[in-house]
MDAnalysis code that builds the backbone (N, CA, C; Angstrom):
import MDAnalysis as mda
import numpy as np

u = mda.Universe.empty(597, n_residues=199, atom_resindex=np.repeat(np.arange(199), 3), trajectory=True)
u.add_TopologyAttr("name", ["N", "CA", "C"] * 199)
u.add_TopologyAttr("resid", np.arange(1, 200))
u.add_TopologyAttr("resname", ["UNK", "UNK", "UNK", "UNK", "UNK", "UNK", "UNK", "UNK", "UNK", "UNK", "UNK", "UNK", "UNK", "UNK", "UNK", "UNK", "UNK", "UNK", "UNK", "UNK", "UNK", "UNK", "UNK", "UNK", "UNK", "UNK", "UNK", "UNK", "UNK", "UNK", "UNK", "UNK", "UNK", "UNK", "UNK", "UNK", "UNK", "UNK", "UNK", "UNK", "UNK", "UNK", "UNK", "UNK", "UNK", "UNK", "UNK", "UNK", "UNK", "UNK", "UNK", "UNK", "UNK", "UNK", "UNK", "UNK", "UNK", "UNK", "UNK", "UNK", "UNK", "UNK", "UNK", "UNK", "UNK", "UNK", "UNK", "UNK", "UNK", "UNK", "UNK", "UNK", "UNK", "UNK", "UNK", "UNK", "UNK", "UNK", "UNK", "UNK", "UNK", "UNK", "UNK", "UNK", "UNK", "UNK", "UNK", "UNK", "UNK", "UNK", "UNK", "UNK", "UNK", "UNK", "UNK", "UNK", "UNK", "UNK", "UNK", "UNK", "UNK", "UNK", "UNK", "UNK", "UNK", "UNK", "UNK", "UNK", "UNK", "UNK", "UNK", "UNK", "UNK", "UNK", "UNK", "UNK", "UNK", "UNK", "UNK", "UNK", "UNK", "UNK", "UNK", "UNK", "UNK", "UNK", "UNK", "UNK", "UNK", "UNK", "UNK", "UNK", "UNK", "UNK", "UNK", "UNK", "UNK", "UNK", "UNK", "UNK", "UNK", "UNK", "UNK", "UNK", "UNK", "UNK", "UNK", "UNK", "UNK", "UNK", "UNK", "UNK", "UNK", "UNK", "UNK", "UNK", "UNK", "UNK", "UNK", "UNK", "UNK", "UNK", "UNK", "UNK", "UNK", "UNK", "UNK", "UNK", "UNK", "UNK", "UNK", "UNK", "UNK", "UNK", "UNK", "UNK", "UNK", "UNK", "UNK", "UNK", "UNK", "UNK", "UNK", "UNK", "UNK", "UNK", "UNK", "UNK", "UNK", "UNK", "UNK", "UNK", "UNK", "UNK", "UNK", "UNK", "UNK", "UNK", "UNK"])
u.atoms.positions = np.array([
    [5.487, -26.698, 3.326],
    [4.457, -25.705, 3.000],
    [4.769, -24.394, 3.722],
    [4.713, -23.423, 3.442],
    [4.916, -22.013, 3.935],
    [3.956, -21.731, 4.724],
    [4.512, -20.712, 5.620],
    [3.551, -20.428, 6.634],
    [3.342, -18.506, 6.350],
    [2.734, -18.475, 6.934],
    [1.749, -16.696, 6.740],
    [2.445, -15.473, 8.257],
    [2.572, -14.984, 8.033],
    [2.824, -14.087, 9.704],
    [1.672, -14.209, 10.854],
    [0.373, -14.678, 9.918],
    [-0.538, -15.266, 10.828],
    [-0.247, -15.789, 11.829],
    [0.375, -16.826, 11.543],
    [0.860, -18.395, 12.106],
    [1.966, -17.918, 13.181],
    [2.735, -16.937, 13.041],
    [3.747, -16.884, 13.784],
    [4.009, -15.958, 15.040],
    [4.514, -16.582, 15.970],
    [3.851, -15.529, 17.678],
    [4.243, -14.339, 17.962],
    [5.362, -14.027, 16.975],
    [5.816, -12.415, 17.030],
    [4.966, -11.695, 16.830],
    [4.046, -11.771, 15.741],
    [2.659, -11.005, 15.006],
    [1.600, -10.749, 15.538],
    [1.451, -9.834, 16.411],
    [0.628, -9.985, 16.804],
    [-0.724, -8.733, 17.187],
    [-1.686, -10.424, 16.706],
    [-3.040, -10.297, 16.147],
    [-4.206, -10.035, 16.780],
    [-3.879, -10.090, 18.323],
    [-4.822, -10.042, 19.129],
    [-4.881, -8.526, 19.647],
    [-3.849, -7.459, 19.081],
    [-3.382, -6.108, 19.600],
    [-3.558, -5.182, 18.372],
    [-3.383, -3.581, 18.802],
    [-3.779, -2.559, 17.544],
    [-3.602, -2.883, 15.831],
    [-3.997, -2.409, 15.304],
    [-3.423, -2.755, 14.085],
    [-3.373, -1.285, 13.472],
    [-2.987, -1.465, 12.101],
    [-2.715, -0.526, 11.251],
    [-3.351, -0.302, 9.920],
    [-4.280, 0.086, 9.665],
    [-4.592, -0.022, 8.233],
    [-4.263, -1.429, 7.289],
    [-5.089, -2.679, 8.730],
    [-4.724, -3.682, 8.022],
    [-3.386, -4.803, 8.727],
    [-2.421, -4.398, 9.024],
    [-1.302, -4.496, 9.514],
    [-1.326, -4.916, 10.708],
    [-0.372, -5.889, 11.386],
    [-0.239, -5.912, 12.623],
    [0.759, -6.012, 13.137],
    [1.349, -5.668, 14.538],
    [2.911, -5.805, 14.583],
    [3.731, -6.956, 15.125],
    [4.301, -6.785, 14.201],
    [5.668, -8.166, 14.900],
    [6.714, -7.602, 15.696],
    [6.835, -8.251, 17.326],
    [7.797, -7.970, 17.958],
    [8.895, -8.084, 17.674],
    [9.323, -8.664, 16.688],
    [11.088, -9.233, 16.373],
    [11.016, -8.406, 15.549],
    [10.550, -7.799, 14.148],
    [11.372, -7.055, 13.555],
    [10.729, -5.274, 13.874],
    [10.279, -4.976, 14.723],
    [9.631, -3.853, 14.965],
    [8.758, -3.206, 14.141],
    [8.398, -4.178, 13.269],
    [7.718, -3.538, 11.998],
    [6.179, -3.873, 11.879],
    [5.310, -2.802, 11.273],
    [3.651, -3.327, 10.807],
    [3.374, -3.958, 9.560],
    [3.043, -5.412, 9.986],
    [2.725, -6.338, 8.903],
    [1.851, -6.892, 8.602],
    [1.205, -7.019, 7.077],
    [-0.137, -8.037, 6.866],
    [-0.171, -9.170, 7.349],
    [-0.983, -10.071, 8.054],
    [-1.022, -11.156, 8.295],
    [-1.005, -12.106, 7.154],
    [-1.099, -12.045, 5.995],
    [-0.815, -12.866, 5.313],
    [-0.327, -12.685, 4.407],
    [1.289, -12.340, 4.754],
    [2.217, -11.983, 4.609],
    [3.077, -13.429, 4.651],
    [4.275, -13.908, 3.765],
    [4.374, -15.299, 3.771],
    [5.823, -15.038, 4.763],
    [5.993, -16.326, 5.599],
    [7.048, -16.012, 6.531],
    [8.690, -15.099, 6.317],
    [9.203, -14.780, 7.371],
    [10.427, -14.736, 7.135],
    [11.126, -15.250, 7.751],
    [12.553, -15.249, 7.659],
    [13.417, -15.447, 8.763],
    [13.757, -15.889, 9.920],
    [12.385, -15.157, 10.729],
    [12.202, -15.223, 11.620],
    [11.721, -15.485, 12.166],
    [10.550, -16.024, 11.422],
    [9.637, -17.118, 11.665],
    [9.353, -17.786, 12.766],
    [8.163, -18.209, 14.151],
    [8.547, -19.311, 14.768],
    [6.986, -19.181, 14.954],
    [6.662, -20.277, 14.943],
    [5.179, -20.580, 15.023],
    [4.440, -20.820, 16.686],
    [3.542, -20.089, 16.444],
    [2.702, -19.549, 17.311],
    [1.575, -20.955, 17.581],
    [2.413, -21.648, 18.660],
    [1.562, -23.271, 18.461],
    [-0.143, -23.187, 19.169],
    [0.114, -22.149, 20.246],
    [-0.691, -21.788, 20.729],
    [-2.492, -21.390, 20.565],
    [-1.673, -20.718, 19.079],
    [-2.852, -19.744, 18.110],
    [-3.553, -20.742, 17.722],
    [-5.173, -20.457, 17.768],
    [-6.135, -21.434, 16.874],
    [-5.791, -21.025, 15.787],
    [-6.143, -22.104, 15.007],
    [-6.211, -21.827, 13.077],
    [-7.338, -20.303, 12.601],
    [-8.784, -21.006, 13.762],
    [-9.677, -19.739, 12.498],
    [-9.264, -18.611, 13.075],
    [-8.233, -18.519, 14.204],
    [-7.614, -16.965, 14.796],
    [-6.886, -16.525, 13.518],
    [-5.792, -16.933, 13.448],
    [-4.870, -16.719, 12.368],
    [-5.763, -16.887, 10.955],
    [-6.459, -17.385, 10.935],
    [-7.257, -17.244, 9.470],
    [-8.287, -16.144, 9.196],
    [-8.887, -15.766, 10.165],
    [-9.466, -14.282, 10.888],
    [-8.478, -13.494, 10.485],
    [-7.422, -12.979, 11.191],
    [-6.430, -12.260, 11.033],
    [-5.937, -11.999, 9.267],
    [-5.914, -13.160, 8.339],
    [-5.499, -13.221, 7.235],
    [-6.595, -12.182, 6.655],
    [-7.700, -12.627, 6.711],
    [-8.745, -12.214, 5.836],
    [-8.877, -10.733, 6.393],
    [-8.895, -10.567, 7.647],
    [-8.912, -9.159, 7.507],
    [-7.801, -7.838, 7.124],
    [-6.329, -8.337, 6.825],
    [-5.803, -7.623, 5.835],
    [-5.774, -8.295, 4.864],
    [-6.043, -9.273, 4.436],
    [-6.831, -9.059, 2.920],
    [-7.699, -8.409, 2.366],
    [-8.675, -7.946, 3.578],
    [-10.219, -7.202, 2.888],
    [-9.384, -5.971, 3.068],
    [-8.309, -4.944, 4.110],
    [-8.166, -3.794, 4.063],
    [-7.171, -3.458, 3.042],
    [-6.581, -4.893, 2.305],
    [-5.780, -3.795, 1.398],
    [-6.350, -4.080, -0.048],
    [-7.702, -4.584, 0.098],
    [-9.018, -4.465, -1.184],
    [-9.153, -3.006, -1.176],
    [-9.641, -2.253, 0.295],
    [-10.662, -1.257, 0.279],
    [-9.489, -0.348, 0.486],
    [-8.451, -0.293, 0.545],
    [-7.236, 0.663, 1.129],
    [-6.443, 1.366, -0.284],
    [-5.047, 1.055, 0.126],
    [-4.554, 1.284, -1.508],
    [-4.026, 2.641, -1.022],
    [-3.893, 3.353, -2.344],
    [-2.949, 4.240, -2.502],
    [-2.577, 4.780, -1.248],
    [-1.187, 3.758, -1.135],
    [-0.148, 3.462, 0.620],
    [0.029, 5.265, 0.577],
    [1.120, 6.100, -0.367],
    [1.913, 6.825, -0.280],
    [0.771, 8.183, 0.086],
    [-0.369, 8.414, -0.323],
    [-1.488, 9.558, -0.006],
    [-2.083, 8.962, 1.287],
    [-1.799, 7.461, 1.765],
    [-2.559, 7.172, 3.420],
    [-1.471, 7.569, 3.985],
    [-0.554, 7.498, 3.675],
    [1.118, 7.665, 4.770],
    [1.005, 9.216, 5.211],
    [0.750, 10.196, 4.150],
    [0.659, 11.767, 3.896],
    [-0.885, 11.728, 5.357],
    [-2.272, 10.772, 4.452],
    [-3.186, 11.505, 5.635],
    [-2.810, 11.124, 7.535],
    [-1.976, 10.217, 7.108],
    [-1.956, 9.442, 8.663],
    [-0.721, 10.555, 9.636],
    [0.241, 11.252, 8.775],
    [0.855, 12.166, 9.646],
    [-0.079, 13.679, 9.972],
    [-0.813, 13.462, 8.720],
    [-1.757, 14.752, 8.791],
    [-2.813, 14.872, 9.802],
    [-3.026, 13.683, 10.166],
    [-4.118, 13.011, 11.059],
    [-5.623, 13.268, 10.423],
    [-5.628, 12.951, 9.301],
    [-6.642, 13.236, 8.418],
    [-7.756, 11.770, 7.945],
    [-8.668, 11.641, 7.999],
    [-9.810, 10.380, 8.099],
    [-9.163, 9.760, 6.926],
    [-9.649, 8.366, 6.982],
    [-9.522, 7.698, 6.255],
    [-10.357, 7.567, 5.261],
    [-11.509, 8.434, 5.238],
    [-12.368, 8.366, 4.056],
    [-12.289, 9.684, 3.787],
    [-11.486, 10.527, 4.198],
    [-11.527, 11.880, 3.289],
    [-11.411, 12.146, 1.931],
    [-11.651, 13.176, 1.314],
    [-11.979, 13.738, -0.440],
    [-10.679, 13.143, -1.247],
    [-9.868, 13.298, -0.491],
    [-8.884, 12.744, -1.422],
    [-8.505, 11.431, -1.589],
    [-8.421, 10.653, -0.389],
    [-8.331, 9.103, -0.400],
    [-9.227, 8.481, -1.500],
    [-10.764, 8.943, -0.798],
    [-11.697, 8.551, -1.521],
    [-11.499, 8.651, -3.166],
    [-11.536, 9.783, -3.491],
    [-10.990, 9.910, -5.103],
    [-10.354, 9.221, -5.778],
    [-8.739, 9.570, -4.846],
    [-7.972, 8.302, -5.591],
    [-8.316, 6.818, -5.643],
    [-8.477, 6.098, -4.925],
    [-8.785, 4.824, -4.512],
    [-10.554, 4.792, -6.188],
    [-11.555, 5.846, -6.211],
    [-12.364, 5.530, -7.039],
    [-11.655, 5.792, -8.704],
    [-10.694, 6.160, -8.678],
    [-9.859, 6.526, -9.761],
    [-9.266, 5.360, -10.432],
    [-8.920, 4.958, -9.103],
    [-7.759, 3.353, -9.167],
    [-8.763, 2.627, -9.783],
    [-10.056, 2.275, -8.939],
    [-10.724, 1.000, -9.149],
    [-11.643, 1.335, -10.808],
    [-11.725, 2.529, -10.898],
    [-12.782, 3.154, -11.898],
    [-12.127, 3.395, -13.081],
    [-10.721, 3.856, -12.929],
    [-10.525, 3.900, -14.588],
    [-8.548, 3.230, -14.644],
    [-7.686, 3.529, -13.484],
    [-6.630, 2.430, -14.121],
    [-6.739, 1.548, -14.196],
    [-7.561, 0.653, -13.228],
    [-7.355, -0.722, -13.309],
    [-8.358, -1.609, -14.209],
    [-8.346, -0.574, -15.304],
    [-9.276, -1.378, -16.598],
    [-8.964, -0.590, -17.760],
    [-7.615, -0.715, -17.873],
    [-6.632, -0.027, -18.769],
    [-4.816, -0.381, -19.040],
    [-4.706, -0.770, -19.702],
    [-3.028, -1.345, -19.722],
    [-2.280, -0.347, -19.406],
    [-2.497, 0.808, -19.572],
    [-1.455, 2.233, -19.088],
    [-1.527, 2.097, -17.855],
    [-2.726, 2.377, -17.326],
    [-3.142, 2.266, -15.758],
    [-2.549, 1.370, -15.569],
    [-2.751, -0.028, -15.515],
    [-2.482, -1.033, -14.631],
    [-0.764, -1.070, -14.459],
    [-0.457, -0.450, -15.791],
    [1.656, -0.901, -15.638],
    [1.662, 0.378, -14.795],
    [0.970, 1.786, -14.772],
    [1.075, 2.495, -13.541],
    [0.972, 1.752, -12.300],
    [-0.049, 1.335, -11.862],
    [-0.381, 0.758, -10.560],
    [0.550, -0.745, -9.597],
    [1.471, -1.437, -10.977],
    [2.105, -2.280, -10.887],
    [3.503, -1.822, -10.570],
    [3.994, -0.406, -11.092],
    [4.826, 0.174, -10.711],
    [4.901, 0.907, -9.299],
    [3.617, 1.456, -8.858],
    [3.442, 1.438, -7.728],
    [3.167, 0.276, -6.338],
    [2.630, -0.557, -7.194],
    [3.076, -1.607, -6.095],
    [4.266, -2.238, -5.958],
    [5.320, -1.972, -6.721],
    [6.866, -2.092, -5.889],
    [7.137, -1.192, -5.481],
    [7.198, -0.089, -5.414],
    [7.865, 1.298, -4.360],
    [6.451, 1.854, -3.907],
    [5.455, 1.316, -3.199],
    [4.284, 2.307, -2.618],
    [4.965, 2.164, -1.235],
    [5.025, 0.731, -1.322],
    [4.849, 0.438, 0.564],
    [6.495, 1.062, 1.140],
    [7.087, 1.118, 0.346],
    [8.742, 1.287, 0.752],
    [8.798, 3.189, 0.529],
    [8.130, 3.908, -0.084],
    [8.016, 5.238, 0.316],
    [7.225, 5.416, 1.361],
    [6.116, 4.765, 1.404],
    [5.494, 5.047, 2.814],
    [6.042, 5.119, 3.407],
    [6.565, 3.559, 4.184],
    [7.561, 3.404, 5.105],
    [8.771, 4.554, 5.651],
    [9.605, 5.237, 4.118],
    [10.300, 5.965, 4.616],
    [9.638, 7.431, 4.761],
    [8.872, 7.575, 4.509],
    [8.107, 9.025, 4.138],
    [7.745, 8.979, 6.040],
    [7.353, 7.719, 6.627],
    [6.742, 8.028, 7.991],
    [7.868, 7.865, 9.167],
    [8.741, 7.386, 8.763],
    [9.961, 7.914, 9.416],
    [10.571, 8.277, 9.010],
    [10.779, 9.589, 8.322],
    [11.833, 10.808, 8.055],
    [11.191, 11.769, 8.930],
    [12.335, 12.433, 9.027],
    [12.779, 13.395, 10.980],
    [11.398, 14.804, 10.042],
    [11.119, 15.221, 8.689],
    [10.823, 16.120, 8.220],
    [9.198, 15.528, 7.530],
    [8.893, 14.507, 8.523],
    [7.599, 14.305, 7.669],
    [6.272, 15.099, 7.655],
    [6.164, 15.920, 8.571],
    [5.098, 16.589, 8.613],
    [4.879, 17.623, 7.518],
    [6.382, 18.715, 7.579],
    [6.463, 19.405, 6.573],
    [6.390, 18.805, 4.943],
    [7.081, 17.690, 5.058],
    [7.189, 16.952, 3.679],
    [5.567, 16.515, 3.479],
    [5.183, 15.967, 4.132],
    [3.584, 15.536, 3.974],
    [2.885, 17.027, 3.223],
    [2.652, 17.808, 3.940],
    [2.001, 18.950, 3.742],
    [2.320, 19.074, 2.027],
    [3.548, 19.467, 2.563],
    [4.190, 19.928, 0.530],
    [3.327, 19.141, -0.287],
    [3.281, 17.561, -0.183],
    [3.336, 16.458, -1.306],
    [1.531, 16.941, -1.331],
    [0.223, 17.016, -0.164],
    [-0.390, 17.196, -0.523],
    [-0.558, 18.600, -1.152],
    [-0.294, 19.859, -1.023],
    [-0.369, 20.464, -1.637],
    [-0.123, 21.197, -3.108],
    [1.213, 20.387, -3.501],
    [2.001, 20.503, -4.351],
    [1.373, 19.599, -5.327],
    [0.482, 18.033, -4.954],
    [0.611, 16.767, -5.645],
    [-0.731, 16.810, -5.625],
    [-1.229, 16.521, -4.891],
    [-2.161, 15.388, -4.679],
    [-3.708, 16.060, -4.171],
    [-3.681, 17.417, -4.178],
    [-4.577, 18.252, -4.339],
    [-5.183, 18.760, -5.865],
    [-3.490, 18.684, -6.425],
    [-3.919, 19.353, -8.424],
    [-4.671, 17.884, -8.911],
    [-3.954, 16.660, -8.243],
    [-4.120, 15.528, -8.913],
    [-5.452, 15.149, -8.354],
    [-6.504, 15.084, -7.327],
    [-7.339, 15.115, -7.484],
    [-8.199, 16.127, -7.674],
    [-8.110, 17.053, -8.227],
    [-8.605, 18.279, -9.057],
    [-8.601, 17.773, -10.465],
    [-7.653, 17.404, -10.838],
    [-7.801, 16.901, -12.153],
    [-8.493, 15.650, -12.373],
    [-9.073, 15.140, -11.632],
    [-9.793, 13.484, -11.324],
    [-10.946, 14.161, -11.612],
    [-11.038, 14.849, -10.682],
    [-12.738, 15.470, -10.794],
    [-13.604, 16.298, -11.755],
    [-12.553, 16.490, -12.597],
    [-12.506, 17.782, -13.328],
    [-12.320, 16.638, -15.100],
    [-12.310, 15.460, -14.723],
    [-12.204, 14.728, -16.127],
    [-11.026, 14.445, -16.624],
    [-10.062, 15.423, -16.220],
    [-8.530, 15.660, -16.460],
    [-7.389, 14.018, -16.315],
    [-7.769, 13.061, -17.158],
    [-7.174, 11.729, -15.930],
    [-5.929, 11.665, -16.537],
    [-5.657, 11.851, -18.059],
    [-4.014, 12.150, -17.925],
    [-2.798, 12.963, -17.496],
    [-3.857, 13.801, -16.956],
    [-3.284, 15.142, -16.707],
    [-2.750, 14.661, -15.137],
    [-4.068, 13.892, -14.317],
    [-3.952, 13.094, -12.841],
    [-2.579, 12.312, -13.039],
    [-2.677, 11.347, -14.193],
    [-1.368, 10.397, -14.226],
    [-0.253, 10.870, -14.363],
    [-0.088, 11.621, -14.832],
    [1.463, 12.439, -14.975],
    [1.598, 13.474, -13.607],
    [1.263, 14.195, -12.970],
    [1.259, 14.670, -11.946],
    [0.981, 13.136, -10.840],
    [0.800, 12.630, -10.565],
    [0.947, 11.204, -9.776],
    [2.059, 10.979, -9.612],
    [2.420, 10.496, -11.087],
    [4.122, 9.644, -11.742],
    [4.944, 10.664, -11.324],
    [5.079, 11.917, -11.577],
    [6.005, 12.646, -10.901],
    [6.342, 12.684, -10.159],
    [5.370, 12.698, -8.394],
    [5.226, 12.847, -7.484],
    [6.340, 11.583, -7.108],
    [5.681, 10.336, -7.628],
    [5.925, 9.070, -7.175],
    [7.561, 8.708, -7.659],
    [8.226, 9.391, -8.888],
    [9.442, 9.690, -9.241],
    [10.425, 10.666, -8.580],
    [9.509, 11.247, -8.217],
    [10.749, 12.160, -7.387],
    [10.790, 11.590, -5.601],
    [9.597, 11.047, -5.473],
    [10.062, 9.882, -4.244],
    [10.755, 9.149, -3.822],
    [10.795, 8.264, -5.544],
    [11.388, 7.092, -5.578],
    [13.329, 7.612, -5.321],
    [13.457, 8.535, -5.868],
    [15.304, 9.111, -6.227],
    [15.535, 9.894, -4.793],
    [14.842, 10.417, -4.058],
    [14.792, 11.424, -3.021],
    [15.156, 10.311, -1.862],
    [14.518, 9.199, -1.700],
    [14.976, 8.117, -1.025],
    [15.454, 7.003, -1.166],
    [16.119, 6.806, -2.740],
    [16.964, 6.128, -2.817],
    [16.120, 4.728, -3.149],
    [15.046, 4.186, -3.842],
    [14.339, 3.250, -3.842],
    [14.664, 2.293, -5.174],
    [15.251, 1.357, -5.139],
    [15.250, 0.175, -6.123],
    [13.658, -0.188, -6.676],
    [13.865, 0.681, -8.030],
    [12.313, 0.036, -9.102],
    [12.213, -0.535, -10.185],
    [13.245, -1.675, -9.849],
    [13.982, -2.216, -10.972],
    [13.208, -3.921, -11.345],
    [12.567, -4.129, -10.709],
    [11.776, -5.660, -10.522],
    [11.117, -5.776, -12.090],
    [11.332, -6.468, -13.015],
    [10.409, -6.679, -13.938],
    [9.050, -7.806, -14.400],
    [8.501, -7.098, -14.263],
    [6.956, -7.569, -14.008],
    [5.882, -8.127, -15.186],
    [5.726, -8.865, -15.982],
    [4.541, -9.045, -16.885],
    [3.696, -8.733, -16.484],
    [3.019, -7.389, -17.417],
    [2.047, -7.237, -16.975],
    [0.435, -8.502, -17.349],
    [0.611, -9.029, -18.003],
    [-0.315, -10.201, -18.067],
    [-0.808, -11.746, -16.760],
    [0.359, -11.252, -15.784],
    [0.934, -12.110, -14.611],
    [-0.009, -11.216, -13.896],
    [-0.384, -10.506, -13.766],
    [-1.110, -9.297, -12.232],
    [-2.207, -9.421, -12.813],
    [-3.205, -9.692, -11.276],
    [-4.197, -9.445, -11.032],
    [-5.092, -7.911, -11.033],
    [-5.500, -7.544, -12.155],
    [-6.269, -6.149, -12.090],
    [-6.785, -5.867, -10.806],
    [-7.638, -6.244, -10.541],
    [-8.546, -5.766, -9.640],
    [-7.905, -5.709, -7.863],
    [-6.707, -6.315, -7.585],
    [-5.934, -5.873, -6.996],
    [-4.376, -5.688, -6.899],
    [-4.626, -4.778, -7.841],
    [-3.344, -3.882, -8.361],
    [-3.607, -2.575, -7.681],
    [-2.424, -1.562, -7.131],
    [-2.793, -0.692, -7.256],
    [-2.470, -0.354, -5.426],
    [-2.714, -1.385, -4.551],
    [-2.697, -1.241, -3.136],
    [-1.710, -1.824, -1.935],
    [-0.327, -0.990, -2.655],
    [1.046, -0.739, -2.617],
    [1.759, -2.631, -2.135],
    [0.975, -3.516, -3.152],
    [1.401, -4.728, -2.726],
    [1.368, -5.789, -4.433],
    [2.678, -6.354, -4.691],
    [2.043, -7.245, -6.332],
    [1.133, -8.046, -5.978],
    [0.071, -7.982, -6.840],
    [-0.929, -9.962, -6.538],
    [-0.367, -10.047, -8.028],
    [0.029, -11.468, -8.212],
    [0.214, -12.212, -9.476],
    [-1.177, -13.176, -9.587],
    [-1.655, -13.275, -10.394],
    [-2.629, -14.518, -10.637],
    [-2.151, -15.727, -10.034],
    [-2.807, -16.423, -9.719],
    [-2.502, -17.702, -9.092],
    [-1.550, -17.726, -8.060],
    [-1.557, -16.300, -7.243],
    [-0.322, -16.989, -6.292],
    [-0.847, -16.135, -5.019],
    [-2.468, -16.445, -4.945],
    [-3.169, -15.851, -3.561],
    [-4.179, -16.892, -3.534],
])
């Protein structure tokens, strides 16, 4: 049976977290707790169960209420709230009109293979502050202008752009092919695949 990053003593759950995330000492990286093992795996014999099951559920609930990774990556160098005008927007955009739409959702499914992997590089590149700034000003200011304003294809294509010229600028493999009938709507969208039946 597989085990979760919960379970394992690198991860650890008892210290800061991240929008959800917590860090593992072995690979230096911020990870969901229920996240299914890797590699590196070694179990944390120590840990109670409802610790690590605590831990699960609460990045499960933050990447319900979280989501669009690549505009949190932008507010988190910006040092900008987590419920600010724009998060907020997008995220009511996501839940309010792609993810109850087949266009939307193969959008949002496409973003959940390259969200978390532009983040990632977007927050360590040597030029992220300046690059942040640009993307909101350039992106993600017209694009929620156009949210608000009724404009939602106008939002999706200014998005997809943004998220295309990401994807080539850092070199990102978005090649995974996905049924869209296999994904879970309602959490699509929050830079991670859910397939039906496999949460």
């Amino acid at each position: 049976m597989a085990h979760t990053c919960s379970e394992c003593c690198y991860l650890k759950i008892d210290g800061e977290t991240n929008y959800g995330k917590y860090w593992c000492d072995k690979k230096f990286e911020w990870h969901y707790a229920d996240e299914q093992e890797c590699y590196r795996y070694c179990t944390a014999y120590s840990r109670d169960s409802s610790v690590a099951k605590s831990a699960r559920e609460y990045s499960k609930d933050s990447q319900k209420s979280s989501g669009c990774f690549i505009t949190t990556a932008l507010c988190q160098i910006l040092s900008m709230a987590d419920d600010n005008e724009y998060l907020t927007s997008l995220r009511n955009f996501r839940e309010g009109y792609l993810q109850k739409n087949k266009k939307g959702l193969e959008i949002l499914v496409q973003y959940d293979i390259v969200g978390r992997q532009i983040s990632e590089r977007l927050q360590n590149d040597s030029g992220k502050f300046n690059f942040a700034y640009i993307l909101l000003e350039n992106y993600i200011k017209p694009v929620v202008s156009d949210i608000q304003n009724n404009k939602y294809e106008e939002a999706i294509d200014k998005y997809t752009e943004m998220t295309e010229k990401l994807i080539k600028f850092y070199h990102i493999d978005n090649t995974i092919n996905i049924d869209i009938n296999d994904v879970e709507p309602e959490l699509s969208g929050h830079g991670r695949l859910c397939l039906k039946n496999s949460h």
